[in-house]
C-alpha positions as CSV (number, residue, x, y, z in Angstrom):
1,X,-54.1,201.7,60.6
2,X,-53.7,203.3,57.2
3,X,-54.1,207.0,55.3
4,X,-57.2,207.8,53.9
5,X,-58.2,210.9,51.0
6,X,-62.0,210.7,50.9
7,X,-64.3,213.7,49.3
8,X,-66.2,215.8,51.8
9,X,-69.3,218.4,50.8
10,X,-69.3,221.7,51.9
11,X,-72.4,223.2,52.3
12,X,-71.8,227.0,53.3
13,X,-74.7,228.2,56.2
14,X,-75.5,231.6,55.2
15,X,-77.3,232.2,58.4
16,X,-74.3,232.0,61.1
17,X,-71.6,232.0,58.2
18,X,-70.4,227.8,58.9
19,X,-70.7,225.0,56.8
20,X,-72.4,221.8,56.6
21,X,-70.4,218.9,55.9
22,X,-71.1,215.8,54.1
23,X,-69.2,212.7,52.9
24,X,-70.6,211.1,49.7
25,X,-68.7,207.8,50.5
26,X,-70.4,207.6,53.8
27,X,-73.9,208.3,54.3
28,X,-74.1,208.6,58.0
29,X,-71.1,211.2,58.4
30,X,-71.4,214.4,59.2
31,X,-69.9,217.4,60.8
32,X,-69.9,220.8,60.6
33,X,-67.6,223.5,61.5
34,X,-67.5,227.5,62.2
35,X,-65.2,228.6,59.5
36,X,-63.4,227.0,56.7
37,X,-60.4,225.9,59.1
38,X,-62.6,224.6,61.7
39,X,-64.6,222.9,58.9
40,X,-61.5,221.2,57.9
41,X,-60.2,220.0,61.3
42,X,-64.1,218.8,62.1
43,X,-64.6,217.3,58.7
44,X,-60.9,215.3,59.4
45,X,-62.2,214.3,62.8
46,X,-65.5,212.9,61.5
47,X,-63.7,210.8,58.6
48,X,-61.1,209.6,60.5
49,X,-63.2,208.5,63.3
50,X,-65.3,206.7,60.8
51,X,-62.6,204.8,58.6
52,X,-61.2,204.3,62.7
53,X,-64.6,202.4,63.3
54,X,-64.4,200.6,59.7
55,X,-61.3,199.5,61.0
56,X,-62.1,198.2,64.4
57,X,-65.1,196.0,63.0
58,X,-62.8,194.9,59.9
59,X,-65.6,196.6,57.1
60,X,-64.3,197.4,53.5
61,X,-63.8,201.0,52.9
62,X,-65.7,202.2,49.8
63,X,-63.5,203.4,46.9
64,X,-63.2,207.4,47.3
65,X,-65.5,209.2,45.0
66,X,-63.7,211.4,42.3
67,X,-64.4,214.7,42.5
68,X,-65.9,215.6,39.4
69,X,-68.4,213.1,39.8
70,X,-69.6,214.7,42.4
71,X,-73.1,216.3,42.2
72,X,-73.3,219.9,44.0
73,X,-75.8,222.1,44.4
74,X,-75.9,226.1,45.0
75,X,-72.9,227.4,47.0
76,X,-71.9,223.7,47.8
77,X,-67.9,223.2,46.8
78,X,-66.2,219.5,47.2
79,X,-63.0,219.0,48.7
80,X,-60.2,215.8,49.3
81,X,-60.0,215.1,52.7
82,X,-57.1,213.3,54.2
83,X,-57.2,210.9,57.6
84,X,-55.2,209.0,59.4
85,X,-56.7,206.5,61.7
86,X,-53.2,205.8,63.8
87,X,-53.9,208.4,66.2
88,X,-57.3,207.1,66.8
89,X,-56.2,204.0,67.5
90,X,-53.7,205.1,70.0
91,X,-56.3,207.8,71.5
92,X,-59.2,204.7,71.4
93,X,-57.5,201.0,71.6
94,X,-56.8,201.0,75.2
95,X,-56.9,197.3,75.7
96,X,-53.9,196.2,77.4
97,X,-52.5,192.8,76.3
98,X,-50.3,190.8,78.8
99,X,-46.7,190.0,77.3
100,X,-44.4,187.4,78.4
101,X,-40.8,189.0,78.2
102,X,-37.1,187.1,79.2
103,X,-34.1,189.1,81.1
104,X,-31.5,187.9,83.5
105,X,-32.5,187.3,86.9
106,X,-29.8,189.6,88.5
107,X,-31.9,192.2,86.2
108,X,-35.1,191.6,87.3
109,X,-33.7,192.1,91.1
110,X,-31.9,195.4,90.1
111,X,-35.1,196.8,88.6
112,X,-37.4,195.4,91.2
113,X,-35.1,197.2,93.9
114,X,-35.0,200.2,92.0
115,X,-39.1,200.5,92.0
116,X,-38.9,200.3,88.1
117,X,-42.3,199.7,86.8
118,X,-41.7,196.7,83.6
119,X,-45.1,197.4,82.2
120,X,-44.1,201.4,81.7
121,X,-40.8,201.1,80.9
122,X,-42.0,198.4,77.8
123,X,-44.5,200.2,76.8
124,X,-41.9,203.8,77.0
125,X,-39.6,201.7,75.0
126,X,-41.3,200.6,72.5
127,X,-43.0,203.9,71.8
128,X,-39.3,205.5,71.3
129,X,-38.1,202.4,69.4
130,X,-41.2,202.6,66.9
131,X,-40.8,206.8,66.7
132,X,-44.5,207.1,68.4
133,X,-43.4,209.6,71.0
């Protein structure tokens, strides 16, 4: 899980007043959006879902392209888009991996009579310990 600032191609669609979106670092990622600020959140989405994937099958990332080596064309403008593939993982990775944890028996039988679910409160726990909540 990392942070990511890749280039992304707008190509404004003067017919219903979106854009196109490209990534020069990527050639099968695309997205599109309505307006600039829907462009923005889409062309996040598609970038961080594919440095997510890069992730997951353990590829090297390609070095960002600088802008100004960037070819455009027309009304096409270039801008730096950020990612962070954390939330992906937590929205995608739901494999659940069996821990073997150690407390005092007289503990176990309080929570156990208490209907306290281990695997919850672990996983509640370490998501407040590790600021993910």
């Amino acid at each position: 899980m990392a942070q990511y600032v890749y280039p992304a191609i707008f190509h404004p669609e003067k017919e219903d007043g979106g854009f196109s979106i490209f990534f020069p670092d990527f050639s099968n990622t695309f997205s599109q959006g309505e307006d600039m600020s829907d462009g923005m959140s889409m062309a996040n989405d598609a970038l961080s879902f594919t440095l997510y994937d890069y992730e997951k099958e353990n590829l090297p990332t390609p070095i960002p392209t600088p802008l100004e080596n960037i070819r455009l064309d027309g009304d096409d403008f270039a801008v730096y888009i950020f990612a962070d593939t954390a939330a992906y993982h937590r929205k995608f990775d739901q494999t659940f991996v069996t821990q073997t944890v150690s407390i005092p028996q007289w503990l176990s039988d309080e929570a156990t009579k208490a209907n306290i679910n281990f695997s919850q409160l672990l996983q509640n726990a370490l998501k407040l310990q590790l600021d993910l909540v």
